[in-house]
Every structure is written in structure tokens, then in C-alpha cells.
Z-matrix of the N, CA and C atoms (Angstrom, degrees):
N
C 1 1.458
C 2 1.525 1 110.16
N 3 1.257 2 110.69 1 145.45
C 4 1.839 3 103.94 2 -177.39
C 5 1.440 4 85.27 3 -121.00
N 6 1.425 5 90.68 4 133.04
C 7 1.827 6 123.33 5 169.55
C 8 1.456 7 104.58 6 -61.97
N 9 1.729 8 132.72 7 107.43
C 10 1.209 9 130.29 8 159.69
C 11 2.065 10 115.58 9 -72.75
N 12 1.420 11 89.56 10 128.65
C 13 1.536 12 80.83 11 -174.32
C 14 1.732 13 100.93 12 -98.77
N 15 1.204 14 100.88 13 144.70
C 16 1.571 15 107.36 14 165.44
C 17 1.685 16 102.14 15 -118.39
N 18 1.207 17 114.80 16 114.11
C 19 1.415 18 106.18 17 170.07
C 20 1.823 19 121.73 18 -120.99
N 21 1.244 20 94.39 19 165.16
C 22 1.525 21 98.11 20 -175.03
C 23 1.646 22 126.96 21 -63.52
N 24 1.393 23 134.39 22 151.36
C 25 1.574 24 96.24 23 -174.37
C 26 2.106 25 81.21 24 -90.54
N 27 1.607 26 92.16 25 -177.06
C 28 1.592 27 108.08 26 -143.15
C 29 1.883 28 65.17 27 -70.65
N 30 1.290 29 158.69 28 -103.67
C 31 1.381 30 165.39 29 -170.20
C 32 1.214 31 102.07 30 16.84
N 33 1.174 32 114.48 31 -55.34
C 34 2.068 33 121.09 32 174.07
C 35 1.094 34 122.40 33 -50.45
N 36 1.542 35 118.51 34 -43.43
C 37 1.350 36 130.61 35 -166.67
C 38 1.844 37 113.68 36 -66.57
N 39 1.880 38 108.48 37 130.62
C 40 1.130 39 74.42 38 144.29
C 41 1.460 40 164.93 39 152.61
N 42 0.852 41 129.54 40 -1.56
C 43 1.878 42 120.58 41 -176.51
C 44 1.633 43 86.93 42 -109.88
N 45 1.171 44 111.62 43 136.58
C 46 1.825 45 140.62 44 174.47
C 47 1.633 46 102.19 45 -70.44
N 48 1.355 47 129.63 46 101.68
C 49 1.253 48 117.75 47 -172.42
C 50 1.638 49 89.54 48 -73.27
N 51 2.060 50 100.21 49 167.95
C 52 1.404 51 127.60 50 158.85
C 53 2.102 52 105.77 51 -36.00
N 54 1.669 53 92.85 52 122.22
C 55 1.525 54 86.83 53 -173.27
C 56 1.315 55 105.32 54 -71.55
N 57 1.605 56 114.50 55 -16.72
C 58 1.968 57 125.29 56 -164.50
C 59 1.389 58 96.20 57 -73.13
N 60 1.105 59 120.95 58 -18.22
C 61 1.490 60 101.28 59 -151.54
C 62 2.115 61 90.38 60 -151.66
N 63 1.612 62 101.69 61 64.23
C 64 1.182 63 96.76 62 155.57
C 65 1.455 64 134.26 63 -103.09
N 66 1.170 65 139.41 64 -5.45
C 67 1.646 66 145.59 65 -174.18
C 68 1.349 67 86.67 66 64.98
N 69 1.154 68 97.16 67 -163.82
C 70 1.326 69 141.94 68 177.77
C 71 1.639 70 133.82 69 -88.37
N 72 1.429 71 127.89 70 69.62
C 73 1.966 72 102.14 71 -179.62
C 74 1.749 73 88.43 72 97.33
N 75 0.977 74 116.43 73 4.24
C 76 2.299 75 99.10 74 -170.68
C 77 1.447 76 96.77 75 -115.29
N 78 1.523 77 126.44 76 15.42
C 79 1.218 78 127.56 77 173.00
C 80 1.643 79 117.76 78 -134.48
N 81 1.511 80 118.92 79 127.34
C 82 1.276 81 99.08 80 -176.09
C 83 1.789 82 100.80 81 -121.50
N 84 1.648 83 120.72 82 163.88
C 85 1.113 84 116.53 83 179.29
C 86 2.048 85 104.32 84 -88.63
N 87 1.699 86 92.96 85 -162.43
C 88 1.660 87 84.54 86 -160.90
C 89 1.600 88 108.27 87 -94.86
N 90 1.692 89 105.67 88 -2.74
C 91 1.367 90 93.88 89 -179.90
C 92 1.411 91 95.63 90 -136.56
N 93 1.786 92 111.51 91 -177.06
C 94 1.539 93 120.49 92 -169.90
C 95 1.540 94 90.26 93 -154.83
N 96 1.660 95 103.38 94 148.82
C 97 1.181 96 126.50 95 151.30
C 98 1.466 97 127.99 96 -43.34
N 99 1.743 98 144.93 97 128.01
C 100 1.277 99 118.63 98 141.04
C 101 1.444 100 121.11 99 -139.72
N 102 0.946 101 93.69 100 161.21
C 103 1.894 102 98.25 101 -178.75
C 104 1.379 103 117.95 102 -147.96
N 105 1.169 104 135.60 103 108.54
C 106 1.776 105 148.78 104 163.50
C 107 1.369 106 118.90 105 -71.20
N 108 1.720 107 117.12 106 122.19
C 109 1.001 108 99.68 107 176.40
C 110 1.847 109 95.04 108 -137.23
N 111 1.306 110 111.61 109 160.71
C 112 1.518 111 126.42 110 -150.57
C 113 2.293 112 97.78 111 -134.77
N 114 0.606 113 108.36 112 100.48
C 115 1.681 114 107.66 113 173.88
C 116 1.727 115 90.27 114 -50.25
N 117 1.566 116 92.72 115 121.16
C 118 1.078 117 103.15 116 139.60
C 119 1.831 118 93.03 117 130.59
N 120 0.906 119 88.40 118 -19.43
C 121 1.745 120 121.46 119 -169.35
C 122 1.903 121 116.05 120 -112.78
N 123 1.218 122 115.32 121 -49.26
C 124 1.111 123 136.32 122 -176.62
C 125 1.473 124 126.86 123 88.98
N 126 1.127 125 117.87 124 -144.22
C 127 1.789 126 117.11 125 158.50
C 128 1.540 127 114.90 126 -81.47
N 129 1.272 128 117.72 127 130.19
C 130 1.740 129 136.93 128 -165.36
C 131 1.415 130 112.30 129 -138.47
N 132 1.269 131 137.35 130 154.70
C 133 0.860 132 147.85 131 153.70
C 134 1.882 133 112.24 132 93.17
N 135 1.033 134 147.89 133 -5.39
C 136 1.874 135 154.08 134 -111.22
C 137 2.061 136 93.17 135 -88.85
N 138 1.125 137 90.55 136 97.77
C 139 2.057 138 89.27 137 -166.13
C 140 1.759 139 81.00 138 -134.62
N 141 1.625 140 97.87 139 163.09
C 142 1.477 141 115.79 140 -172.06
C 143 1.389 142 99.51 141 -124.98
N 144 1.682 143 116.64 142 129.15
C 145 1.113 144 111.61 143 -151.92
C 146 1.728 145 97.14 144 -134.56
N 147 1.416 146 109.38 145 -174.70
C 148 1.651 147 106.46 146 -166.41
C 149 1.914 148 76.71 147 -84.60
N 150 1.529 149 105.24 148 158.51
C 151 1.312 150 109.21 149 163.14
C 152 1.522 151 113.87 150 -70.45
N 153 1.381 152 98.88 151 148.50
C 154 1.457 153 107.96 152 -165.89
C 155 1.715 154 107.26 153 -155.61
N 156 1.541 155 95.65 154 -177.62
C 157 1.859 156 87.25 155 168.89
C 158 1.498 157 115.95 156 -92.44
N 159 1.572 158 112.01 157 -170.86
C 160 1.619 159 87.26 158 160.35
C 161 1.291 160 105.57 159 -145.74
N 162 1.583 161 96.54 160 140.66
C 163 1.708 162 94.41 161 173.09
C 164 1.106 163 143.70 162 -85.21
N 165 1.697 164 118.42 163 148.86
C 166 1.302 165 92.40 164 -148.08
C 167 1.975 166 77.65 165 -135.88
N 168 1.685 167 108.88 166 151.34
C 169 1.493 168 108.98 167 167.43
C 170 1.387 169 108.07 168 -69.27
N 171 1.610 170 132.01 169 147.27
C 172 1.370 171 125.73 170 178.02
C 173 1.837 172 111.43 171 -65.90
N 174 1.499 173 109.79 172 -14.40
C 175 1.374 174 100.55 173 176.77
C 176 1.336 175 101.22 174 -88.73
N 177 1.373 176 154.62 175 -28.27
C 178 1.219 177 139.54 176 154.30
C 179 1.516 178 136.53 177 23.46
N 180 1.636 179 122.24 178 84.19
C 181 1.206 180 106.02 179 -149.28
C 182 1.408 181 103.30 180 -90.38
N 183 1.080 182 119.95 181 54.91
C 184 1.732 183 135.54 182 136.00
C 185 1.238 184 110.21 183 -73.68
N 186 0.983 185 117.06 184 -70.14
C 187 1.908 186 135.53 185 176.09
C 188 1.540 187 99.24 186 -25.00
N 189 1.181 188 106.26 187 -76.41
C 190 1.261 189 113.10 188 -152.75
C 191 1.751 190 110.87 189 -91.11
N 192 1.552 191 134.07 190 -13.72
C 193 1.195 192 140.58 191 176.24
C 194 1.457 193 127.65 192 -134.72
N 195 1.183 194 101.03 193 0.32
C 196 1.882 195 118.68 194 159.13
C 197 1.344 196 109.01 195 72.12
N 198 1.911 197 110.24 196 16.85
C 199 1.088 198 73.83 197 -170.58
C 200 1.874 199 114.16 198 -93.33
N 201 1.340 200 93.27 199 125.04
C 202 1.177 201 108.55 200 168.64
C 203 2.022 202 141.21 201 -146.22
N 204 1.204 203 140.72 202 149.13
C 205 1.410 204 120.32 203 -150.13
C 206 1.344 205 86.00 204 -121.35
N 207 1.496 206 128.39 205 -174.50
C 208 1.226 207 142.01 206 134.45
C 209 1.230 208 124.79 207 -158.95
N 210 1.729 209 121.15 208 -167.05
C 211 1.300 210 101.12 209 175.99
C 212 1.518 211 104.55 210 -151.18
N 213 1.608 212 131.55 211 -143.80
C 214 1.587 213 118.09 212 168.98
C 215 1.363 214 90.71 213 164.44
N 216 1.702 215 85.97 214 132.08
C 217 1.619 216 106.69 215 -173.12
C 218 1.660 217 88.97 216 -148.16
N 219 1.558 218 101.97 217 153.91
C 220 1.675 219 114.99 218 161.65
C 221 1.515 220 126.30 219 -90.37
N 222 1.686 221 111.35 220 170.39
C 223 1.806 222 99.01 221 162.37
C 224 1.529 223 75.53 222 -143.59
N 225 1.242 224 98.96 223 141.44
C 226 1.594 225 125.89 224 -172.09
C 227 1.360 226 97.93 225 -127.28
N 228 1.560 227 115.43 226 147.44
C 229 1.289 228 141.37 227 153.96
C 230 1.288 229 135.71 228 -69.76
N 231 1.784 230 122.29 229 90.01
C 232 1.219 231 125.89 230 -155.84
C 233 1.810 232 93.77 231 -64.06
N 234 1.575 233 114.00 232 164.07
C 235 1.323 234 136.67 233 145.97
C 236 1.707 235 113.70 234 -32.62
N 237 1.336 236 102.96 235 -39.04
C 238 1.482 237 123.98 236 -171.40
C 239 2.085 238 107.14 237 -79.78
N 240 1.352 239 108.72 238 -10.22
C 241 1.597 240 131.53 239 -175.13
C 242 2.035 241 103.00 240 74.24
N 243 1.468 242 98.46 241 20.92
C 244 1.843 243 92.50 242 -160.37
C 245 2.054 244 82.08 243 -105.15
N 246 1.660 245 73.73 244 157.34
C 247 2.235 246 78.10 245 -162.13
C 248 1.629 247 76.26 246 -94.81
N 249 1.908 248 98.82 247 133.57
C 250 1.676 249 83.86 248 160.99
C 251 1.644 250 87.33 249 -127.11
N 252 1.795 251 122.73 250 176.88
C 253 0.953 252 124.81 251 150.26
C 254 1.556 253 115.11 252 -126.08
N 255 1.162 254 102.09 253 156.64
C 256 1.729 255 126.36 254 172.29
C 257 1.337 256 131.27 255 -42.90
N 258 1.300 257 118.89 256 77.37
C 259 2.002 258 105.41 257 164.42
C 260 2.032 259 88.12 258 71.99
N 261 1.067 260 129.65 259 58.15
C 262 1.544 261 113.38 260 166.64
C 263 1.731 262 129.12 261 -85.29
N 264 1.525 263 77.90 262 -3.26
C 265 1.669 264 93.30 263 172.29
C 266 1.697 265 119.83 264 -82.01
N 267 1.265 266 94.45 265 -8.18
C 268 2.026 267 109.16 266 -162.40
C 269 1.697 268 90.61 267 -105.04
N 270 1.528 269 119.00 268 -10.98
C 271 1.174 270 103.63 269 178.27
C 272 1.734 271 128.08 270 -95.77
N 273 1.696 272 83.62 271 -20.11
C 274 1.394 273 119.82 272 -177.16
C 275 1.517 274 103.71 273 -72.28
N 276 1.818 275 101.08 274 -28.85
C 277 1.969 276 95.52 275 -178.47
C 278 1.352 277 104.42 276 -94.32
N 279 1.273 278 128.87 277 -25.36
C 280 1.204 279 138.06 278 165.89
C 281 1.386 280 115.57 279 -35.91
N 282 1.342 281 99.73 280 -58.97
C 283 1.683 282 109.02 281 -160.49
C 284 2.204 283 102.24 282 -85.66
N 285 1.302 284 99.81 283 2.05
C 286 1.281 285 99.04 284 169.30
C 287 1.190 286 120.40 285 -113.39
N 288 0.970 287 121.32 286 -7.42
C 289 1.726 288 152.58 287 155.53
C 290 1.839 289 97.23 288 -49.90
N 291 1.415 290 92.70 289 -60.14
C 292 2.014 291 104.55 290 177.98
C 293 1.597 292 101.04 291 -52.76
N 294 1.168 293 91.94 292 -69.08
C 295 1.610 294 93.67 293 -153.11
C 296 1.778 295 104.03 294 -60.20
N 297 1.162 296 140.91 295 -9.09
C 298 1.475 297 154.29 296 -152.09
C 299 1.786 298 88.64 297 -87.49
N 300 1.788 299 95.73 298 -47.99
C 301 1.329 300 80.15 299 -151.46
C 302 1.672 301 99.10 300 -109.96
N 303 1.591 302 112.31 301 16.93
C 304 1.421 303 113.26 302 152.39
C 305 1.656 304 121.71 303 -98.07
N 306 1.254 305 99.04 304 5.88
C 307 1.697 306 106.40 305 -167.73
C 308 1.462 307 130.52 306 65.66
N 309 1.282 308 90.79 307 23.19
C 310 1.408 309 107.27 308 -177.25
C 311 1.758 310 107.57 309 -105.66
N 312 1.665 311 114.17 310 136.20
C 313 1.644 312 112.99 311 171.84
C 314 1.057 313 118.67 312 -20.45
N 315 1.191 314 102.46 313 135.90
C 316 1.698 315 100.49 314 155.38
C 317 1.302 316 116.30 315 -103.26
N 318 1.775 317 137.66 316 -169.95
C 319 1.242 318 138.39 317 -161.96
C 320 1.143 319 105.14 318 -137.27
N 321 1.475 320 122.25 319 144.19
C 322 1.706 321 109.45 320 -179.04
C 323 1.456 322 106.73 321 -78.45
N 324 1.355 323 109.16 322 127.27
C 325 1.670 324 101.90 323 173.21
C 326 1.393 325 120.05 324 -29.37
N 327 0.548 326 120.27 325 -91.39
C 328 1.708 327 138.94 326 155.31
C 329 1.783 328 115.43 327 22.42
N 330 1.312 329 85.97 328 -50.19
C 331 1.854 330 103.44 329 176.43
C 332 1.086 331 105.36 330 -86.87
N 333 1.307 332 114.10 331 -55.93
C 334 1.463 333 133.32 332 -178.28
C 335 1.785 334 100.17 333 -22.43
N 336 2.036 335 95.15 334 -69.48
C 337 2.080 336 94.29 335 -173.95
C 338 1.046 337 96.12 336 -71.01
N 339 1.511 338 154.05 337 -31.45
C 340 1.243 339 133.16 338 -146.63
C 341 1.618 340 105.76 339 -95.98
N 342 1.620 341 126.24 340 -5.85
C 343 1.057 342 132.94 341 154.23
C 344 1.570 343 134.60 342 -72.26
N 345 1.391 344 111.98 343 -35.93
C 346 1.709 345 131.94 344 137.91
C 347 1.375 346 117.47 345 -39.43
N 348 1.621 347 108.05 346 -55.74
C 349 1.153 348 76.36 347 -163.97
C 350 1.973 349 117.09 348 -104.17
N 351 1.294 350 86.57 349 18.50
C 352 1.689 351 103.45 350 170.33
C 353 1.561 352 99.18 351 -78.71
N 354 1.327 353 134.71 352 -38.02
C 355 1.793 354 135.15 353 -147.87
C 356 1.625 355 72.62 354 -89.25
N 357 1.432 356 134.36 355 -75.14
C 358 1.673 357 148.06 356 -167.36
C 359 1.497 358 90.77 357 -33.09
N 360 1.177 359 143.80 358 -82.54
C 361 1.470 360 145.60 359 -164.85
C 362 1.027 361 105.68 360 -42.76
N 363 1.717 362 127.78 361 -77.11
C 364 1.138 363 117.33 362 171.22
C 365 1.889 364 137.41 363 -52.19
N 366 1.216 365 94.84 364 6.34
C 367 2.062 366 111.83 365 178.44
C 368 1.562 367 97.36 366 -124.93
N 369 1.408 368 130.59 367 7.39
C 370 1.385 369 108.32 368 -179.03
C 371 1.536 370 111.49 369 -70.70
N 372 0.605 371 150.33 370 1.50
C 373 1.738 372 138.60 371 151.52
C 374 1.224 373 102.93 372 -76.27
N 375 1.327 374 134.63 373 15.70
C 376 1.547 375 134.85 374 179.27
C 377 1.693 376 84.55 375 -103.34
N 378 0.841 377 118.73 376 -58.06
C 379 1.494 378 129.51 377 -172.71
C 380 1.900 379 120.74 378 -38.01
N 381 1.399 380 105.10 379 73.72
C 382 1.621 381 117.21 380 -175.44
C 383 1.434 382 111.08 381 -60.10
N 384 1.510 383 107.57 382 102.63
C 385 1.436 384 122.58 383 132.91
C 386 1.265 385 139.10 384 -4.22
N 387 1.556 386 126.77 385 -33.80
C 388 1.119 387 123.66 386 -139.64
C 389 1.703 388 102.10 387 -96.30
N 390 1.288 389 148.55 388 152.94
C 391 1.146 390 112.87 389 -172.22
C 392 1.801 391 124.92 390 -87.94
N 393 1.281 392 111.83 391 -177.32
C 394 1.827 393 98.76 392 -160.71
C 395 1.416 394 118.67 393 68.27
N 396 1.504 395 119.22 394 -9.93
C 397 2.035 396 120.29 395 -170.16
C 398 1.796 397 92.83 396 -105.40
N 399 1.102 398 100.21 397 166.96
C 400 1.541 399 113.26 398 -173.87
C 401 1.564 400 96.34 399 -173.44
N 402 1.123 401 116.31 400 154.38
C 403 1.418 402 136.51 401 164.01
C 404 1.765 403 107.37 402 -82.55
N 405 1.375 404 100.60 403 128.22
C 406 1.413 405 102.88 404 177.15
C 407 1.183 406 112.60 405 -96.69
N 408 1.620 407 133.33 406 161.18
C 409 1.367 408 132.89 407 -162.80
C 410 1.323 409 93.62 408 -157.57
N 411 2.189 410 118.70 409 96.83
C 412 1.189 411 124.85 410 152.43
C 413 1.486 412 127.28 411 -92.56
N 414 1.535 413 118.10 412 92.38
C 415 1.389 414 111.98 413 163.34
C 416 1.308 415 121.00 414 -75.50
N 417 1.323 416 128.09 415 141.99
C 418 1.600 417 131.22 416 -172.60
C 419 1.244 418 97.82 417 -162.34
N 420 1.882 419 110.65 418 146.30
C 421 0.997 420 147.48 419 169.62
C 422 1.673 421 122.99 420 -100.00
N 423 1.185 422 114.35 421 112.44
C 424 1.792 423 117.84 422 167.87
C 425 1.400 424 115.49 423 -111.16
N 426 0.986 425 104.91 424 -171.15
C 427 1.852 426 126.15 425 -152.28
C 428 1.533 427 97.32 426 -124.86
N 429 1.379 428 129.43 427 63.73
C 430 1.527 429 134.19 428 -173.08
C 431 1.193 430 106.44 429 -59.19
N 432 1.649 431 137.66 430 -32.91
C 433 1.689 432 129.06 431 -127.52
C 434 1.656 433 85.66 432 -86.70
N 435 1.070 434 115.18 433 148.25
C 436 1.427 435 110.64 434 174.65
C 437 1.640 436 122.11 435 -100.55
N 438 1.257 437 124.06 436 121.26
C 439 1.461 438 125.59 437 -144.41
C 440 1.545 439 98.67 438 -171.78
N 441 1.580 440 105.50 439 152.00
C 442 1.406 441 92.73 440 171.23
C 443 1.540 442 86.06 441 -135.69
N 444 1.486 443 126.58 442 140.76
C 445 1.175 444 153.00 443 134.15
C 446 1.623 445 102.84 444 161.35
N 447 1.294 446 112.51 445 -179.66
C 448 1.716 447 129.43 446 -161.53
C 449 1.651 448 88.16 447 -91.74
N 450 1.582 449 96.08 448 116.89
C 451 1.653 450 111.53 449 178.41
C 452 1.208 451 109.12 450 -168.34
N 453 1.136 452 120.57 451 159.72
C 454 1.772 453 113.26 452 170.54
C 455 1.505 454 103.92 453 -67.03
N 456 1.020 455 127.78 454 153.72
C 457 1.658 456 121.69 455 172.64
C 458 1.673 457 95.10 456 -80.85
N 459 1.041 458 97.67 457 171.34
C 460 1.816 459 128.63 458 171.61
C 461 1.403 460 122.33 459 -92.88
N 462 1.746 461 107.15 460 -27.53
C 463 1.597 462 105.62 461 177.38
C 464 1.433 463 85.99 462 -159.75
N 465 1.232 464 79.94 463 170.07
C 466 2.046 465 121.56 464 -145.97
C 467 1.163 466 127.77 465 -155.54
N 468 1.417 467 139.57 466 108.09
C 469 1.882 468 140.11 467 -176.46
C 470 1.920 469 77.57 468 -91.97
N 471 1.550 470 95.12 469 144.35
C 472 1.041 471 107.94 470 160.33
C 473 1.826 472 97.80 471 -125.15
N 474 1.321 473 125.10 472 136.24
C 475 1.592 474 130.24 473 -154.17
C 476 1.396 475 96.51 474 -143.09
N 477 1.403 476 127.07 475 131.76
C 478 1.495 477 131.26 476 122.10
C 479 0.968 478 165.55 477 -167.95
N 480 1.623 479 125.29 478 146.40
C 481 1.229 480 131.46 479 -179.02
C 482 1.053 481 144.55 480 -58.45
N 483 1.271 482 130.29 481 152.84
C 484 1.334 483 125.89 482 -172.79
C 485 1.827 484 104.38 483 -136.29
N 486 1.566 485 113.68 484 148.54
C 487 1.181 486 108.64 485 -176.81
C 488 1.689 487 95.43 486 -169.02
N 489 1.758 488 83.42 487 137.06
C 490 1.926 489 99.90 488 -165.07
C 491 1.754 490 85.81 489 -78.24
N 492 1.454 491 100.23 490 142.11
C 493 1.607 492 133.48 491 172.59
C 494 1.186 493 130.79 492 -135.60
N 495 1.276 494 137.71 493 161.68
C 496 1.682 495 149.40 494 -167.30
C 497 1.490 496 80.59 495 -107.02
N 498 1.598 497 94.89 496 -142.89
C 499 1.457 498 149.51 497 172.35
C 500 1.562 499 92.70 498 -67.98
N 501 1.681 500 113.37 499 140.80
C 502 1.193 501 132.97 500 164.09
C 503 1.079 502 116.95 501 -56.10
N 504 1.710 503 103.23 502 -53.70
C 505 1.595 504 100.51 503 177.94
C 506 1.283 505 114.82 504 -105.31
N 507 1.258 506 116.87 505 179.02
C 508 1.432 507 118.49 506 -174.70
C 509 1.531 508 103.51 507 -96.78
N 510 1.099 509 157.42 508 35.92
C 511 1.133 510 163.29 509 146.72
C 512 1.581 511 110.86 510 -106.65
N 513 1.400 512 98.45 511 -19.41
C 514 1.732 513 97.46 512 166.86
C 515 1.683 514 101.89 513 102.73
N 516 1.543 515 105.94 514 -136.93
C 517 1.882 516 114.51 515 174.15
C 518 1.699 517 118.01 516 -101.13
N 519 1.554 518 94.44 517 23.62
C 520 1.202 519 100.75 518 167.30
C 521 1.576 520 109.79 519 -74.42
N 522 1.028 521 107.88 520 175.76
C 523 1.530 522 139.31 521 -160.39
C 524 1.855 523 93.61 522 -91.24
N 525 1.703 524 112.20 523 120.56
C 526 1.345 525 108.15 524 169.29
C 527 1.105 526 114.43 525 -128.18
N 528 1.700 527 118.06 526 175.60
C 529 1.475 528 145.60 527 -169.76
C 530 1.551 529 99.14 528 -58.17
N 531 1.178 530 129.52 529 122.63
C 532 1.800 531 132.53 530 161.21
C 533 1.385 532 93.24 531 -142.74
N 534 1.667 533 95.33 532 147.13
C 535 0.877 534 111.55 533 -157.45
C 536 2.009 535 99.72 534 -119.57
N 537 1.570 536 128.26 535 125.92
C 538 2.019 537 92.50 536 -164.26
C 539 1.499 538 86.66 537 -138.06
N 540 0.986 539 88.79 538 142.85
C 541 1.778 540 104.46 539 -164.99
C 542 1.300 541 102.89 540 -133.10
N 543 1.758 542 129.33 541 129.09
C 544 1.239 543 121.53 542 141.09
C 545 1.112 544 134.08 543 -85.60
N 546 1.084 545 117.63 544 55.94
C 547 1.895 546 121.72 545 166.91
C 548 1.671 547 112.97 546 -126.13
N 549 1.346 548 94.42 547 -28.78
C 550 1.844 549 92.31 548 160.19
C 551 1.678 550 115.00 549 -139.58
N 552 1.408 551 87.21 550 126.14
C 553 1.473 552 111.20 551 -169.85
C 554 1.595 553 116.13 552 -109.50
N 555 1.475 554 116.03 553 152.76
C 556 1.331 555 109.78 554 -179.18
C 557 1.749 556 114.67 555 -73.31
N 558 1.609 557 100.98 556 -41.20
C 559 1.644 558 98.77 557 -178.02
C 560 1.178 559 108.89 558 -126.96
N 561 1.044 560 121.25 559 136.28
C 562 1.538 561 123.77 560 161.17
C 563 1.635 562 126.26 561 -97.40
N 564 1.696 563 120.53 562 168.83
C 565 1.330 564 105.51 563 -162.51
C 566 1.236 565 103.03 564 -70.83
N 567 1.669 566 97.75 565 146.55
C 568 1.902 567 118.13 566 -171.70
C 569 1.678 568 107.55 567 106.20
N 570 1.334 569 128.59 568 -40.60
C 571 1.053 570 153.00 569 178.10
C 572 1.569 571 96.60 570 -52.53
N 573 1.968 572 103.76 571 173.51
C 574 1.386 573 131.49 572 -168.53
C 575 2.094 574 105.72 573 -57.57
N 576 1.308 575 104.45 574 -26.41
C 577 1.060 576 120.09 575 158.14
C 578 1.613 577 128.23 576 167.89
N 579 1.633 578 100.82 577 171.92
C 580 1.482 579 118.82 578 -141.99
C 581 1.513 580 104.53 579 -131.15
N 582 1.430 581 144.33 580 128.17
C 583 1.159 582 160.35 581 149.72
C 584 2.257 583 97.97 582 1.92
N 585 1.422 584 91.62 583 -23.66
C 586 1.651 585 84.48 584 -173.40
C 587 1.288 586 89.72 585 -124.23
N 588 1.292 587 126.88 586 3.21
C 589 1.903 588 114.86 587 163.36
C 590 1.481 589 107.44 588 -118.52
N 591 1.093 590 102.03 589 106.72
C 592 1.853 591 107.22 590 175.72
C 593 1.647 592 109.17 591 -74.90
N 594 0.995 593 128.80 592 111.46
C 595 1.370 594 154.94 593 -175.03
C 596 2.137 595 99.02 594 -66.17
N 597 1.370 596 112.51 595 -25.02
C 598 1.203 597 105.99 596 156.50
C 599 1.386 598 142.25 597 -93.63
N 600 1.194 599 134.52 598 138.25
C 601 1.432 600 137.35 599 -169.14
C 602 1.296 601 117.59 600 -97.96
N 603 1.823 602 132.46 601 79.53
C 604 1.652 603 113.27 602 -168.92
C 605 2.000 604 114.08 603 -44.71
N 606 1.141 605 102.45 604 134.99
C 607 1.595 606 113.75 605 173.69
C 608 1.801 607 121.30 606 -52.81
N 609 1.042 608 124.44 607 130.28
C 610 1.429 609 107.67 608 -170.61
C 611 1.773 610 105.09 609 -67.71
């Protein structure tokens, strides 16, 4: 599939916030990923568009059954001034890993990076320099078809954004407040994991 770009003229675009002082997620760039896909048909349409909202029917079984996935990767500014990003193939299996086990499409890897890194090229002046900043990269999948009862949906925008960031927190890589309780837990036995399944993978 070839990605149609629609882009902004440079007048539209716009103002580059302070790279020192970006937070977290409170900045977005000028364009976004999208892609529709319909059973029966597959994924159609994959064009890069000015950022915008999105519409959605109120029966939309996003709304009402969540179902929805996502994922999040960076593009950082080498020493060398060349943008690279991180492992984008592990996000691409990741996020089909999601959708496998929500019954929702999956994406061919393949498109998956080459759709990243078409939206990243065209936003690299989004891409902060400063050190500790990185460009964030949320691809996500929803449940568009509009319907009401518990089913896989039939159609799906797969969308994404990107938005320059610091530090998560606002204190930076300092040391924060957690709070760890055994009375509510994320998994229980049978669950994503178990005291005898370590949910981490050491790196080779």
C-alpha cells in the first residue's frame, strides 16, 4: 500500500514549543497517521494527515467496550544529527500480540515501520535535540464499527501520533512516590503473569 501524504503548507503549521521545558504528552506535532480497515476488505486507505479530531458514531464499540490497543516508541537525535528509533520491529510484534488476543487485525510489520517512519520524516523538526527529549510515537488501534453488543467489531482506524517530550515526570530521573500493596494486584494465577512466570525477558 503507498501512504498518500496530505501535508500542511509551512503557514498552517505550528509554533515548536521550548525543547527545556516540554512535559510529557502536552504537545502534539502537525500531522498523524491513518488507516481504516473493514472485514472483508482489509486495511485501505494508510495517508498522513494534518492533526485533527476523530469522529466517531456514538454507538461505536470503542465507546462502549474499549476495545482498543496501543503502543509507544521514540525517535531520538543521534550525536551524528541522524533521527534513529529503537527496536520498531518489537513494537510492531507487540502490538500484534494485542490485537491476536483482542480479535482485532493485525498489521504487517513491514508497513507498520515504514508508516512511522514516513509520519517521523515528515515531523523531523519536531524531533528535540535537547538532551533527555525525544519525540514520542503513539500508534493505536480502535473498534470504529458502530454496534452495540460484546463482539469483535468489523472496522477499525488504526492512527498515529507523535508528540516531542522530556522526562515523564516532572521532577525528572529523580526517585518517586509508589505506593505497593498486596491486596490489589495486576495478575492473578492463570493471568499475564505468575510468581513462576517472570513477565521480564533479560536482553541478549
Amino acid at each position: 500500500m503507498k501512504v498518500e501524504i496530505y501535508s500542511l503548507p509551512a503557514e498552517e503549521r505550528k509554533t515548536k514549543p521550548n525543547p527545556s521545558n516540554l512535559g510529557f504528552g502536552q504537545h502534539f506535532t502537525d500531522h498523524m497517521f491513518m488507516m481504516d480497515y473493514r472485514q472483508g476488505e482489509g486495511w485501505y486507505n494508510p495517508r498522513i494527515v494534518p492533526y485533527q479530531t476523530i469522529q466517531l458514531d456514538p454507538a461505536a464499540l470503542i465507546l462502549h467496550y474499549a476495545q482498543a490497543i496501543f503502543e509507544g516508541l521514540k525517535a531520538y537525535h543521534g550525536v551524528d544529527g541522524k533521527i534513529r528509533l529503537f527496536r520498531p520491529d518489537m513494537n510492531a510484534q507487540r502490538l500484534n500480540t494485542s490485537a491476536e488476543r483482542l480479535c482485532m487485525p493485525t498489521i504487517d510489520p513491514s508497513f507498520f515501520i515504514e508508516a512511522v517512519k514516513t509520519l517521523v520524516k515528515l515531523e523531523k523538526d519536531w524531533v528535540p535535540q535537547a538532551e533527555g527529549a525525544s519525540l514520542y510515537i503513539r500508534p493505536t488501534m480502535i473498534a470504529t464499527e458502530p454496534a452495540l453488543g460484546v463482539r469483535p467489531a468489523l472496522e477499525y482506524l488504526f492512527f498515529i501520533i507523535t508528540s516531542p517530550v522530556g522526562s515523564y515526570y516532572k521532577e525528572g530521573f529523580n526517585p518517586v512516590k509508589i505506593m505497593v500493596t498486596d491486596k490489589y494486584v495486576r495478575a492473578v494465577p492463570g493471568g499475564w503473569a505468575t510468581p513462576k512466570q517472570q513477565p521480564i525477558t533479560p536482553l541478549a
